[in-house]
C-alpha positions in Angstrom: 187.4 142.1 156.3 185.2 142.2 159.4 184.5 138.8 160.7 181.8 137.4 163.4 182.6 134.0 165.2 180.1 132.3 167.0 182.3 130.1 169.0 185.6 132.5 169.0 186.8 131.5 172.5 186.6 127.6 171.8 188.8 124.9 170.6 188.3 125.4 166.8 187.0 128.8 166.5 190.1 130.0 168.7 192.5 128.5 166.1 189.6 130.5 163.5 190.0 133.5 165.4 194.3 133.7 165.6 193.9 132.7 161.7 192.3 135.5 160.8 193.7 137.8 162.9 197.1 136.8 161.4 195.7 137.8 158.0 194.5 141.2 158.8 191.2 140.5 159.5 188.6 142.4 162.1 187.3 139.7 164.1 184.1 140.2 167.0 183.1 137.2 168.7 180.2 136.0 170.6 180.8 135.4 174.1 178.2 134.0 176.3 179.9 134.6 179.7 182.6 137.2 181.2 185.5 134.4 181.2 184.3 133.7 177.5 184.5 137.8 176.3 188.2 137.7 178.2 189.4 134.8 176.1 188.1 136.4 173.1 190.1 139.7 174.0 193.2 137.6 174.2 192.6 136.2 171.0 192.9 139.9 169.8 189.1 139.8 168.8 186.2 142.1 170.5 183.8 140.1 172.6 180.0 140.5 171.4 177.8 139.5 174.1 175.3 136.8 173.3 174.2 133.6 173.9 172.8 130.4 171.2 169.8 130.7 173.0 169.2 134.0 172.4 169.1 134.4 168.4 168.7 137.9 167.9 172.2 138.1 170.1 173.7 136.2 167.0 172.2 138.0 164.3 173.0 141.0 166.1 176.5 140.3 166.2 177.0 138.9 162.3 174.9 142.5 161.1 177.9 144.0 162.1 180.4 141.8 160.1 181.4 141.4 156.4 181.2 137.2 156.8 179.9 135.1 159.6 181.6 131.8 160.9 179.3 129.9 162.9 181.7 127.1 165.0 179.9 127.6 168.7 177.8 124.4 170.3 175.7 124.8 173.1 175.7 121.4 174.8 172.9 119.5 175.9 169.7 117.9 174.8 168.7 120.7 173.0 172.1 121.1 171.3 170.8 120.6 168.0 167.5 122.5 167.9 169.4 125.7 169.0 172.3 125.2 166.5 169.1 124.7 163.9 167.8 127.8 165.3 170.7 130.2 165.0 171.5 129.0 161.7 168.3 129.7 160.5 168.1 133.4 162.4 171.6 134.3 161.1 170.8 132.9 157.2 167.6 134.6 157.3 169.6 138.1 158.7 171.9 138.0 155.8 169.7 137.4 153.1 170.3 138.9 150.1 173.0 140.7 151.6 176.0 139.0 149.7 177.6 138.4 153.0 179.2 134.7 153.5 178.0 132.0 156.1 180.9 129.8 156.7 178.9 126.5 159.2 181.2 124.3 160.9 180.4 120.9 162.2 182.4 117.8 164.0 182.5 114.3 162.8 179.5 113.1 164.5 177.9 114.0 160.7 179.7 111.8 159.0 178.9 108.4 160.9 180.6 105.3 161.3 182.7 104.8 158.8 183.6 101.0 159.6 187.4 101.6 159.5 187.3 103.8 156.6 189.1 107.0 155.8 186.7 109.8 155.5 187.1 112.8 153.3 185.1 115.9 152.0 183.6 113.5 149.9 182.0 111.3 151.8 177.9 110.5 152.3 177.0 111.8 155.3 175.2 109.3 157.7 175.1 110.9 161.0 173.8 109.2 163.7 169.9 109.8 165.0 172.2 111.8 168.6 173.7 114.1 166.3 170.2 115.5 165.5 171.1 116.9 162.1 168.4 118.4 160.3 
């Protein structure tokens, strides 16, 4: 399977990318910067140059690709209004095209969970920061 991962070069979707790649899987990633596109190489993936705040860079990259993984965050005050905004391009880009969106997020969705363990189960109360839409 051909694979796109925004985020290839990062802390989870470089542990995403060596997965796959273990598997037998084609994996492209987008890389926003040189240093980005050479960890990507390393990874044993081919860099796709792009950018979160360039959309069509994204959906560019996942009409290539069987599935799309979506684990890249652009930080700063816009962090989630660009995250909204690829997601949106990409879903809209594969469409009735039977190709699988896989979204990642951290644990700012869940909330405070007041000491509790928190599984795949549990309500979602992220805080107003996280920006979740």
């Amino acid at each position: 399977m051909n694979v796109f991962l925004t985020g290839a070069s990062g802390y989870v979707g470089g542990v995403i990318t060596e997965y796959l790649r273990k598997a037998g899987h084609t994996v492209s990633g987008l890389a926003r910067s040189d240093e980005s596109a050479e960890k990507v190489r390393k990874l044993g993936a081919t860099p796709v140059a792009g950018d979160l705040r360039n959309p069509a860079s994204v959906v560019a990259g996942a009409a290539r690709a069987d599935a799309v993984i979506h684990t890249a965050m652009a930080w700063g005050p816009d962090s989630a209004a660009l995250d909204q905004q690829t997601v949106r391009a990409t879903l809209e880009a594969l469409r009735g095209s039977g190709r699988a969106f896989l979204y990642t997020s951290g644990v700012w969705v869940i909330g405070d969970t007041k000491g509790r363990v928190a599984g795949e189960l549990t309500v979602l109360r992220p805080p107003a920061l996280a920006g979740v839409y």
